[in-house]
N, C-alpha and C positions, 0 to 999 in steps of 0.2 A: 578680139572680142573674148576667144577663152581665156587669154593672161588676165582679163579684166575680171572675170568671174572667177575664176580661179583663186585671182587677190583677195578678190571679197569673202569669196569662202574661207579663205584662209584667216581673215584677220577676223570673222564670225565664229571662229572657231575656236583662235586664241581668247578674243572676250570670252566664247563662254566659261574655257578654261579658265583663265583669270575668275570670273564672276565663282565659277565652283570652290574655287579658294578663299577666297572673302568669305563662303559663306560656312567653310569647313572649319576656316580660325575663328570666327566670330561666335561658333557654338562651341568652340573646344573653351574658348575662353570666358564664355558665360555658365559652363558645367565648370568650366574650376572655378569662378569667382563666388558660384553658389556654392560649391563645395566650404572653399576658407570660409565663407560665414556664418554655414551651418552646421561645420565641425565639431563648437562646444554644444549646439542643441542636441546633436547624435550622439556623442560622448554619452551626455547625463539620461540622456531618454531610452537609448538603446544599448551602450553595450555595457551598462549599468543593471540590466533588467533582467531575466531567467528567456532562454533562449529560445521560443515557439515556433511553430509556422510562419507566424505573421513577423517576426525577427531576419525568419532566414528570406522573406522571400524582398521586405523591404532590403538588407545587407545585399542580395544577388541583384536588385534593380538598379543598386546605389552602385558599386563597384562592375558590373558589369556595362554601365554604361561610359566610365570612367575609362575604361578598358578599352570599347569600341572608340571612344574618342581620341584617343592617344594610337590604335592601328588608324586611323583616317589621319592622321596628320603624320606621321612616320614617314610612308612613303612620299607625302608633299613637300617634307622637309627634305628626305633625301635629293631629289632633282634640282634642290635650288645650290646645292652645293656644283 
């Protein structure tokens, strides 16, 4: 009866893992898809413009999240090797 629960736990476990994965590429690859699209809109709007508050903190929300999303997938990617 413990091997049996044990199994189960075990394979509850791996799903969840698994499921953490799916849902760490699927945002990593919906911040970069939005990214290439709204590339030339950031180009002309922002780094075209004189550089204020409202410049730096949009730049640190944009590239900082860019940032946290590539350490989340880093170590994912290294264990599959």
């Amino acid at each position: 009866m413990s091997q049996a629960l044990s199994d189960s736990s075990l394979v509850a476990a791996l799903q969840a893992e698994v499921n953490a994965n799916y849902l760490i590429f699927g945002t990593t690859a919906l911040t970069a898809y939005e990214y290439v699209i709204t590339i030339k809109q950031e180009v002309n709007m922002v780094w075209r413009r004189k550089w204020i508050l409202t410049t730096w903190i949009f730049m640190a929300n944009r590239y900082l999240l860019i940032g946290n999303m590539l350490l989340a997938v880093i170590p994912t990617t290294s264990k599959l090797s």
